[in-house]
Structure formats: structure tokens, C-alpha cells
C-alpha positions, 0 to 999 in steps of 0.5 A, spaced: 500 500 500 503 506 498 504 511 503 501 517 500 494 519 497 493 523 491 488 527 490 483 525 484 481 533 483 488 535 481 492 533 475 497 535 471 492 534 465 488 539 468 493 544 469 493 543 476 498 540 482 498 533 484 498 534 492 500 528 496 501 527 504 502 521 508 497 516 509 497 516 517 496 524 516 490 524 512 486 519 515 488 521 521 486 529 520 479 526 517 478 521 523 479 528 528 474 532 523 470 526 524 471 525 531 470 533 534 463 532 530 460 527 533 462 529 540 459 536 539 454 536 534 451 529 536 453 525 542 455 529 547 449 535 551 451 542 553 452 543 560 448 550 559 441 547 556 443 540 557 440 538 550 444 535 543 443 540 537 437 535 534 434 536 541 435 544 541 432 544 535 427 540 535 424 545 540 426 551 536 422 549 530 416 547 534 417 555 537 417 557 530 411 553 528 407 556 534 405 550 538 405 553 545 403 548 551 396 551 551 395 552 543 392 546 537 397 540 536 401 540 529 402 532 526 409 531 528 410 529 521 411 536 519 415 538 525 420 532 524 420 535 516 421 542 518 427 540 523 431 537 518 429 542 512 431 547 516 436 546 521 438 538 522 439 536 514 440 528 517 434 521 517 427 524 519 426 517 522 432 519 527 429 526 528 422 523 529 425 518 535 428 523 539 422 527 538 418 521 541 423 521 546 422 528 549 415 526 549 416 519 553 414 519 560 418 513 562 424 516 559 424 522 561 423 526 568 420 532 565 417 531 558 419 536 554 413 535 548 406 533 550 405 528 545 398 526 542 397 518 540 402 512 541 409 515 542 410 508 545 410 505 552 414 502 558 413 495 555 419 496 549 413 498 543 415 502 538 411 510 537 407 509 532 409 513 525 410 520 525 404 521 521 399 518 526 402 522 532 400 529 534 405 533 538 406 541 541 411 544 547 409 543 553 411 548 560 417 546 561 419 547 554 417 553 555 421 555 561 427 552 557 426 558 551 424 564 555 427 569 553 429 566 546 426 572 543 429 578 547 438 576 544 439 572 551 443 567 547 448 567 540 445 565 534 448 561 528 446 560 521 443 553 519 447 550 515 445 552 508 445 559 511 438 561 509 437 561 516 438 563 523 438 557 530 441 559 537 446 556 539 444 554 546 438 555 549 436 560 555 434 554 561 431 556 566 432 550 569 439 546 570 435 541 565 442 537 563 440 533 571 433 535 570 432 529 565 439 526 564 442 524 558 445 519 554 449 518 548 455 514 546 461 519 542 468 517 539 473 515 544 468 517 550 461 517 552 456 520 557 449 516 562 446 522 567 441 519 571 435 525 571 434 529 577 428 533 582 427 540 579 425 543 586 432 540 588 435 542 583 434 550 585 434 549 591 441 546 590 443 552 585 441 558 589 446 555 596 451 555 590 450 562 588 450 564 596 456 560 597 460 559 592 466 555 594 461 550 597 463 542 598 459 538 593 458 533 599 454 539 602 450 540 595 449 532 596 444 535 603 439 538 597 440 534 592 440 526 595 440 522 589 438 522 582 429 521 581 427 517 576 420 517 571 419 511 573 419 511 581 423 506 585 427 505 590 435 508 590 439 503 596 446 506 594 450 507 600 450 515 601 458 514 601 457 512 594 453 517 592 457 523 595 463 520 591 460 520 584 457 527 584 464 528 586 467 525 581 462 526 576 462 517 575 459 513 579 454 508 579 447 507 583 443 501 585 435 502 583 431 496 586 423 496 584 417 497 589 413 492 592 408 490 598 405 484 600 398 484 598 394 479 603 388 474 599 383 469 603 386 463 607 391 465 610 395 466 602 398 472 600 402 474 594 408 481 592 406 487 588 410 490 584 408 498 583 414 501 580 421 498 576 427 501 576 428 506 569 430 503 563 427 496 565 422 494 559 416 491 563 416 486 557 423 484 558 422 484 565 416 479 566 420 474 561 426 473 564 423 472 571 418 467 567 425 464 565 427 464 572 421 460 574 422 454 569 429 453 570 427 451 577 432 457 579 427 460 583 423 454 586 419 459 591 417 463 586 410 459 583 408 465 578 409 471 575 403 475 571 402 482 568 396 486 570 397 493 569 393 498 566 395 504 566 399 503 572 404 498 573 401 492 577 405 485 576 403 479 581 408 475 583 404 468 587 410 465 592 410 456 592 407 456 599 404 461 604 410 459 608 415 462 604 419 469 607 416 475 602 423 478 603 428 472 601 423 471 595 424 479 593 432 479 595 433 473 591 429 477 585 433 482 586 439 478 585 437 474 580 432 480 575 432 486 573 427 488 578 434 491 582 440 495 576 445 499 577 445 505 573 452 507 571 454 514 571 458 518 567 457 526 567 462 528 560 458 535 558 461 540 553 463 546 557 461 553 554 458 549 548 466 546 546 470 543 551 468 536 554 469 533 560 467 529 566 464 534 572 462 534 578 455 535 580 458 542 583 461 543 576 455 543 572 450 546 577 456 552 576 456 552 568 448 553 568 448 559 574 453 562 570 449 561 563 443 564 567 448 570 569 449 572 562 442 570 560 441 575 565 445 581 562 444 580 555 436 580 556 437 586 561 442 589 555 436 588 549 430 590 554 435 597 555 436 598 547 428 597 547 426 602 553 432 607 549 429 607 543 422 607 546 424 614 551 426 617 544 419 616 540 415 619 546 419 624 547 418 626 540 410 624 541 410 630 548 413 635 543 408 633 538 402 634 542 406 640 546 405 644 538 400 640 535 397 646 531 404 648 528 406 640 526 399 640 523 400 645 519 407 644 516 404 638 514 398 640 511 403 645 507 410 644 506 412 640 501 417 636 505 414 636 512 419 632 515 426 635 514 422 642 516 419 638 523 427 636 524 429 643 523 423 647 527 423 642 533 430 638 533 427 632 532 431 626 530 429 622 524 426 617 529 422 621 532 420 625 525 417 619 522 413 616 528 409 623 529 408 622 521 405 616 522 401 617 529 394 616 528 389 621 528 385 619 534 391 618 538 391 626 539 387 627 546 389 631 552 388 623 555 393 620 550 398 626 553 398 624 560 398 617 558 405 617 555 407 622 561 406 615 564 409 611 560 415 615 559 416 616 568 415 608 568 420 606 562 425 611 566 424 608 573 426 602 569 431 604 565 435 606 571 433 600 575 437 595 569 442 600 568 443 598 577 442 591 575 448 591 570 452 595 574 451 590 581 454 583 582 450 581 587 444 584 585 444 579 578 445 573 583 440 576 587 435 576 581 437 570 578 435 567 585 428 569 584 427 566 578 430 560 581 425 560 586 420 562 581 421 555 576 421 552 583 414 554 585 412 551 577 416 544 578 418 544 584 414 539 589 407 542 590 406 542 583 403 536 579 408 531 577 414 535 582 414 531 588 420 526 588 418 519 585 425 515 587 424 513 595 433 514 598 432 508 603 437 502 605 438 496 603 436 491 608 441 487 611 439 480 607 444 474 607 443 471 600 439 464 601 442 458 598 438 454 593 438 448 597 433 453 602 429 455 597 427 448 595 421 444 599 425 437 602 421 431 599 424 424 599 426 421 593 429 415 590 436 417 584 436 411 579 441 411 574 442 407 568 448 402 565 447 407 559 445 413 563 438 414 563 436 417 569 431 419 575 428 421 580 422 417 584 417 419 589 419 416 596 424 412 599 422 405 594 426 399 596 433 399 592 432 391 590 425 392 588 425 391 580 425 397 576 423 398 568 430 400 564 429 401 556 431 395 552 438 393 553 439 397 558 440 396 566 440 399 572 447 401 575 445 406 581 440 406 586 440 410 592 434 414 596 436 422 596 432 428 598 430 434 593 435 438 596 441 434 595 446 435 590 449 429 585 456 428 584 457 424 578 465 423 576 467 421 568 472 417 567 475 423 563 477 425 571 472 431 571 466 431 576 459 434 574 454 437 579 447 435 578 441 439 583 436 433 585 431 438 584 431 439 576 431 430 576 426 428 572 421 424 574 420 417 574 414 416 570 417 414 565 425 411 564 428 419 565 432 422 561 440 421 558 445 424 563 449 427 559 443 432 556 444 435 563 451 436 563 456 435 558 460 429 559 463 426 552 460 421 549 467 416 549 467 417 556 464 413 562 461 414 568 465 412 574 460 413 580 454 418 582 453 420 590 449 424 593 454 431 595 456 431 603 461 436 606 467 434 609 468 427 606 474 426 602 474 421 596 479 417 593 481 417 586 485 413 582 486 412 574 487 406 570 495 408 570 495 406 578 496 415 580 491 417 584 491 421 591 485 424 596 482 430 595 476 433 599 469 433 596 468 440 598 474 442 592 471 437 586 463 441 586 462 443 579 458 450 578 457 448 570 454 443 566 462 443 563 464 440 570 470 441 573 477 437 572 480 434 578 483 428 576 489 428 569 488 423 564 491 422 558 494 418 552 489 412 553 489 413 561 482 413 564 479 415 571 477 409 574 476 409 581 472 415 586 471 411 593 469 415 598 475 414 604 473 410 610 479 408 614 486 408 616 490 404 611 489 403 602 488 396 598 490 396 590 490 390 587 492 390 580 491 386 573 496 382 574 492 380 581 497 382 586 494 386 591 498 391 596 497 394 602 499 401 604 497 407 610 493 412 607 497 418 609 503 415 604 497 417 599 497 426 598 492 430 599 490 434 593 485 439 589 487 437 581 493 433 578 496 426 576 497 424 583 502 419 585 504 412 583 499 407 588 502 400 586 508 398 581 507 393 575 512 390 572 508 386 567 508 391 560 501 394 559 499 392 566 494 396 570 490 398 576 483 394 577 481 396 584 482 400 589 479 401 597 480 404 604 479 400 610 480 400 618 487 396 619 484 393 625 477 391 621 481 388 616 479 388 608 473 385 605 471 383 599 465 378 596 468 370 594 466 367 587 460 364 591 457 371 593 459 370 601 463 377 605 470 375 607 475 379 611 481 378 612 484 380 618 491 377 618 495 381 613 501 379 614 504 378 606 500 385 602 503 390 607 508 395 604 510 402 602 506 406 596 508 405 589 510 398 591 509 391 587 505 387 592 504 380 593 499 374 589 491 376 592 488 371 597 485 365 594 478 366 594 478 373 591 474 375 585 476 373 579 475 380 576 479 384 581 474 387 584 473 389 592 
């Protein structure tokens, strides 16, 4: 590949140059461009307003369509076609997205469009299509563009330069933690939890009265962000203060519940509010999921039967069950408990981004009130000026009427004769040519006498206004108290939603617990079928198998037992008693529950005790003891404790009962060695049990016993033999041994 790029534009044919510059830097220069785009114009909000340009936009077009809170809707077709042929030239599906997002209630805290229609619901369902919906601003939008009118920010052309847009809005309210906001960047990204209005401005105005206030001290105004869905925020208030400090952090939101009593002493969970930005489609099927994997067995059922509120049921399996350990386990196991991730990357002053405290932004919006404060104040003083000028115009007029009235019936040029005669201002002499003759009564004099004494009292007022520090502050403090009294709490959707409690101190209950005790009887196949029978049946009663097929294990067990099966690949697999089929029919094959290979055998299947140890040995005669607590395996792959390779298999798994070992090998030499030569391990080879001499000779059995017991095996005919006298197999580990005592099995086994 060459190192350099052309640029197909010039050529020498044309007359023109051939520009050429390295590779790395051509594409390093575009990526920027393209990079610096999207995180100004696209993912990343302004800390001023709080908005992305498609969102400011959005709300600026429906300004310039009249569609004020209290006014008709307009199809929001037409808005989506006139922010992007006006202001926002991309997809008018991805216009019309984040306008239906503005209008979500469940998204955001305080709607920003009061949308007509389907605009989609908590559920996950799509808004229906913009030609279908209706939309108009509401109050809070209203409050973020006060002032637009009136130079309180800096306009920019649109982007074919036909037209003007701001470039930030006034925000009367700090809306960037107001309703949150989420987008993802290049090489950087941003998720704001939504936060109380009222809190906000309560927190706003201690930071104008102190300014070099703590962030933990703002965290006394503003405890914890407030979703539109409600909820319940367990977040350790340490961890909050260090988020807000820090600008990233993350919050712990649980669903609301209470217990709802029924007849006959039987009860069930209803949950009313779940944590933002949970689809309550999603959320009911993954507890559905929960409930046939068994992974929940004191959860019965789950139904959904809310209306306009939310209202799932959640029915327990007995009415003995403890509602809070059935919840805690939810909370672990659904999305009925999330953590919101916080990351507060916002554009300062429109340009640079970065991570802020809560303290920071709070900052960058009261010092974006200040300067809206000046410049409206600045346009509100070039109006009065000009105003002052024409009623003086106005007063001279009225104070020489007949004379005016007769320059204009006469002269030629009244107006040039007017400025020269009076000395008006060109202004002045245009206004009382275009004054109405009804205007001229003694009353209308009096009336802009006035006007003329109030627009000088406030005249004098602004101008002590932009010469006062304090006094802007003091101002900026009532129009905070102001937009409180609209969204704060005593209005209708102002009260805080998202309760601050901790969470309850819960040790997390193991599966076992959850499970009713039921005895059952384990049967497992030759060839691997397996189930589970109700009750303790006799383990020598005659049991079906399918055709070929015999049984292999039979033990009694409970429901709350755990399963070990060891393979001869050396591996161990876990199976809960629990999610064994039943005994109806013949049960299902083993290795459908876990994932044992089809060439690989099953050793043995015992019910899980703690504390016991277990022998293993492979067909190599390596083995050593492990403890059975090392050998659980938590996924159906199972656990590798035994190495096994180049045609070796796992061949023995006993459990260990005794002082001492007995091996007997292929060859029919048996050796009898202390347990403690044997080492205590979690996984590997093991050490050699017993030597064989004989090329491809290999280990057949293996056992522990009490010395003083002796060591017993069944004779051909079936009959238990012990020998106590063990005088010519004792020996050291990794030994030969001696010929197996007559009478013993014939297929080595003990």
C-alpha cells in the first residue's frame, strides 16, 4: 500500500498540482474532523441547556411553528420535516425518535413535548409513525426558551445559511440533571441519571450564596438522582457523595413492592414501580425464565396486570415462604434491582468536554443564567432607549400640535422642516408622521407622561442591575425560586418519585433453602438414563430400564441434595436433585444435563456431603485424596480434578473410610499401604499407588479400610470375607505387592 494519497481533483492534465501527504496524516486529520463532530454536534449535551443540537432544535422549530403548551397540536410529521429542512439536514426517522423521546414519560423526568397518540410505552413498543402522532411544547419547554426572543443567547446560521438557530438555549432550569442524558461519542461517552427540579434550585441558589461550597454539602439538597419511573435508590450515601464528586459513579435502583394479603391465610408481592430503563416486557420474561429453570423454586408465578399503572403479581410456592428472601433473591437474580452507571462528560461553554462534578455543572448553568441575565437586561435597555426617544418626540408633538399640523398640511417636505423647527431626530420625525389621528387627546398626553416616568424608573433600575454583582445573583435567585414554585414539589408531577432508603441487611439464601425437602429415590442407568422417584422405594425392588439397558445406581436422596457424578475423563459434574426428572417414565440421558463426552464413562454418582474426602485413582495406578468440598462443579462443563491422558482413564472415586489403602492390580497382586503415604490434593496426576512390572499392566481396584477391621471383599460364591491377618500385602506406596488371597474375585474387584 503506498504511503501517500493523491488527490483525484488535481492533475497535471488539468493544469493543476498533484498534492500528496502521508497516509497516517490524512486519515488521521479526517478521523479528528470526524471525531470533534460527533462529540459536539451529536453525542455529547451542553452543560448550559443540557440538550444535543437535534434536541435544541427540535424545540426551536416547534417555537417557530407556534405550538405553545396551551395552543392546537401540529402532526409531528411536519415538525420532524421542518427540523431537518431547516436546521438538522440528517434521517427524519432519527429526528422523529428523539422527538418521541422528549415526549416519553418513562424516559424522561420532565417531558419536554406533550405528545398526542402512541409515542410508545414502558413495555419496549415502538411510537407509532410520525404521521399518526400529534405533538406541541409543553411548560417546561417553555421555561427552557424564555427569553429566546429578547438576544439572551448567540445565534448561528443553519447550515445552508438561509437561516438563523441559537446556539444554546436560555434554561431556566439546570435541565442537563433535570432529565439526564445519554449518548455514546468517539473515544468517550456520557449516562446522567435525571434529577428533582425543586432540588435542583434549591441546590443552585446555596451555590450562588456560597460559592466555594463542598459538593458533599450540595449532596444535603440534592440526595440522589429521581427517576420517571419511581423506585427505590439503596446506594450507600458514601457512594453517592463520591460520584457527584467525581462526576462517575454508579447507583443501585431496586423496584417497589408490598405484600398484598388474599383469603386463607395466602398472600402474594406487588410490584408498583421498576427501576428506569427496565422494559416491563423484558422484565416479566426473564423472571418467567427464572421460574422454569427451577432457579427460583419459591417463586410459583409471575403475571402482568397493569393498566395504566404498573401492577405485576408475583404468587410465592407456599404461604410459608419469607416475602423478603423471595424479593432479595429477585433482586439478585432480575432486573427488578440495576445499577445505573454514571458518567457526567458535558461540553463546557458549548466546546470543551469533560467529566464534572455535580458542583461543576450546577456552576456552568448559574453562570449561563448570569449572562442570560445581562444580555436580556442589555436588549430590554436598547428597547426602553429607543422607546424614551419616540415619546419624547410624541410630548413635543402634542406640546405644538397646531404648528406640526400645519407644516404638514403645507410644506412640501414636512419632515426635514419638523427636524429643523423642533430638533427632532429622524426617529422621532417619522413616528409623529405616522401617529394616528385619534391618538391626539389631552388623555393620550398624560398617558405617555406615564409611560415615559415608568420606562425611566426602569431604565435606571437595569442600568443598577448591570452595574451590581450581587444584585444579578440576587435576581437570578428569584427566578430560581420562581421555576421552583412551577416544578418544584407542590406542583403536579414535582414531588420526588425515587424513595433514598437502605438496603436491608439480607444474607443471600442458598438454593438448597429455597427448595421444599421431599424424599426421593436417584436411579441411574448402565447407559445413563436417569431419575428421580417419589419416596424412599426399596433399592432391590425391580425397576423398568429401556431395552438393553440396566440399572447401575440406586440410592434414596432428598430434593435438596446435590449429585456428584465423576467421568472417567477425571472431571466431576454437579447435578441439583431438584431439576431430576421424574420417574414416570425411564428419565432422561445424563449427559443432556451436563456435558460429559460421549467416549467417556461414568465412574460413580453420590449424593454431595461436606467434609468427606474421596479417593481417586486412574487406570495408570496415580491417584491421591482430595476433599469433596474442592471437586463441586458450578457448570454443566464440570470441573477437572483428576489428569488423564494418552489412553489413561479415571477409574476409581471411593469415598475414604479408614486408616490404611488396598490396590490390587491386573496382574492380581494386591498391596497394602497407610493412607497418609497417599497426598492430599485439589487437581493433578497424583502419585504412583502400586508398581507393575508386567508391560501394559494396570490398576483394577482400589479401597480404604480400618487396619484393625481388616479388608473385605465378596468370594466367587457371593459370601463377605475379611481378612484380618495381613501379614504378606503390607508395604510402602508405589510398591509391587504380593499374589491376592485365594478366594478373591476373579475380576479384581473389592
Amino acid at each position: 500500500m503506498a504511503d501517500t494519497i493523491d488527490d483525484p481533483n488535481m492533475s497535471e492534465d488539468s493544469g493543476g498540482l498533484t498534492i500528496s501527504e502521508p497516509l497516517r496524516r490524512a486519515i488521521g486529520e479526517r478521523y479528528l474532523t470526524y471525531a470533534l463532530s460527533t462529540i459536539m454536534h451529536r453525542a455529547l449535551p451542553d452543560a448550559r441547556d443540557g440538550l444535543k443540537p437535534v434536541h435544541r432544535r427540535i424545540l426551536y422549530a416547534m417555537r417557530e411553528l407556534k405550538l405553545e403548551s396551551a395552543g392546537r397540536f401540529r402532526k409531528s410529521s411536519k415538525i420532524s420535516g421542518d427540523v431537518m429542512g431547516n436546521y438538522h439536514p440528517h434521517g427524519d426517522q432519527a429526528i422523529y425518535d428523539a422527538l418521541a423521546r422528549l415526549a416519553q414519560d418513562f424516559n424522561v423526568r420532565y417531558p419536554l413535548i406533550d405528545g398526542q397518540g402512541n409515542f410508545g410505552n414502558i413495555d419496549g413498543d415502538n411510537p407509532a409513525a410520525a404521521r399518526y402522532t400529534e405533538a406541541r411544547m409543553t411548560a417546561v419547554a417553555e421555561a427552557m426558551m424564555e427569553g429566546l426572543g429578547e438576544n439572551a443567547v448567540d445565534f448561528r446560521d443553519n447550515y445552508d445559511g438561509s437561516l438563523r438557530e441559537p446556539i444554546v438555549l436560555p434554561a431556566s432550569f439546570p435541565n442537563l440533571l433535570a432529565n439526564g442524558s445519554s449518548g455514546i461519542a468517539v473515544g468517550m461517552a456520557t449516562n446522567i441519571p435525571p434529577h428533582n427540579i425543586g432540588e435542583l434550585c434549591t441546590a443552585a441558589i446555596h451555590l450562588i450564596k456560597a460559592p466555594n461550597a463542598r459538593d458533599d454539602t450540595l449532596l444535603e439538597y440534592v440526595p440522589g438522582p429521581d427517576f420517571p419511573t419511581g423506585g427505590i435508590l439503596v446506594e450507600p450515601r458514601e457512594n453517592i457523595a463520591e460520584a457527584y464528586r467525581t462526576g462517575r459513579g454508579a447507583f443501585r435502583v431496586r423496584a417497589r413492592w408490598e405484600k398484598e394479603e388474599l383469603s386463607r391465610g395466602q398472600w402474594q408481592i406487588v410490584v408498583t414501580e421498576i427501576p428506569y430503563q427496565v422494559q416491563k416486557s423484558r422484565l416479566i420474561e426473564k423472571i418467567a425464565d427464572l421460574i422454569n429453570d427451577k432457579k427460583i423454586p419459591i417463586l410459583a408465578d409471575v403475571r402482568d396486570e397493569s393498566a395504566e399503572d404498573i401492577r405485576l403479581v408475583l404468587e410465592p410456592r407456599a404461604k410459608t415462604v419469607d416475602p423478603t428472601v423471595l424479593m432479595e433473591t429477585l433482586f439478585r437474580q432480575s432486573d427488578l434491582e440495576t445499577r445505573f452507571s454514571m458518567n457526567m462528560n458535558v461540553l463546557i461553554d458549548g466546546r470543551t468536554p469533560k467529566v464534572c462534578s455535580m458542583k461543576e455543572v450546577l456552576r456552568a448553568f448559574i453562570d449561563h443564567r448570569r449572562e442570560v441575565l445581562q444580555r436580556r437586561s442589555q436588549f430590554r435597555l436598547e428597547k426602553i432607549k429607543r422607546r424614551l426617544e419616540v415619546l419624547d418626540g410624541y410630548i413635543i408633538a402634542f406640546l405644538n400640535l397646531d404648528r406640526l399640523i400645519e407644516i404638514i398640511r403645507y410644506e412640501d417636505e414636512p419632515k426635514a422642516m419638523m427636524i429643523e423647527e423642533f430638533l427632532l431626530s429622524d426617529v422621532q420625525a417619522e413616528a409623529i408622521l405616522n401617529m394616528q389621528l385619534r391618538r391626539l387627546r389631552k388623555l393620550e398626553e398624560m398617558e405617555l407622561r406615564r409611560e415615559r416616568t415608568e420606562l425611566i424608573e426602569e431604565q435606571a433600575g437595569l442600568r443598577e442591575l448591570l452595574a451590581g454583582e450581587k444584585l444579578q445573583w440576587y435576581r437570578i435567585i428569584e427566578q430560581l425560586r420562581k421555576t421552583r414554585r412551577l416544578f418544584g414539589k407542590k406542583s403536579e408531577d414535582g414531588a420526588r418519585r425515587t424513595e433514598l432508603a437502605d438496603a436491608p441487611e439480607f444474607e443471600e439464601v442458598p438454593l438448597e433453602a429455597m427448595i421444599e425437602k421431599e424424599p426421593i429415590t436417584v436411579v441411574c442407568s448402565a447407559m445413563g438414563w436417569v431419575r428421580a422417584m417419589k419416596g424412599h422405594i426399596a433399592l432391590d425392588q425391580e425397576l423398568k430400564f429401556k431395552d438393553g439397558d440396566e440399572g447401575r445406581f440406586i440410592f434414596h436422596a432428598e430434593t435438596t441434595d446435590k449429585l456428584l457424578l465423576f467421568g472417567s475423563n477425571g472431571r466431576f459434574y454437579t447435578l441439583a436433585c431438584n431439576n431430576l426428572p421424574g420417574g414416570r417414565g425411564m428419565g432422561e440421558p445424563v449427559r443432556l444435563m451436563v456435558d460429559l463426552p460421549n467416549e467417556a464413562e461414568m465412574v460413580a454418582m453420590f449424593i454431595y456431603q461436606a467434609d468427606r474426602k474421596l479417593l481417586l485413582a486412574s487406570s495408570a495406578g496415580d491417584g491421591f485424596i482430595v476433599a469433596e468440598n474442592d471437586v463441586i462443579a458450578q457448570t454443566r462443563s464440570g470441573k477437572q480434578v483428576l489428569n488423564v491422558k494418552n489412553g489413561v482413564a479415571a477409574l476409581v472415586c471411593r469415598l475414604v473410610a479408614g486408616d490404611h489403602i488396598a490396590c490390587v492390580g491386573e496382574n492380581r497382586k494386591v498391596l497394602v499401604f497407610p493412607l497418609g503415604e497417599l497426598p492430599e490434593m485439589g487437581r493433578g496426576k497424583g502419585v504412583r499407588l502400586q508398581k507393575y512390572k508386567d508391560k501394559g499392566a494396570r490398576l483394577s481396584d482400589a479401597t480404604t479400610f480400618e487396619r484393625a477391621h481388616g479388608l473385605s471383599w465378596k468370594d466367587p460364591a457371593g459370601r463377605t470375607r475379611t481378612e484380618l491377618e495381613l501379614t504378606e500385602w503390607p508395604g510402602h506406596r508405589a510398591s509391587a505387592g504380593r499374589m491376592a488371597p485365594r478366594g478373591f474375585p476373579r475380576d479384581n474387584k473389592f
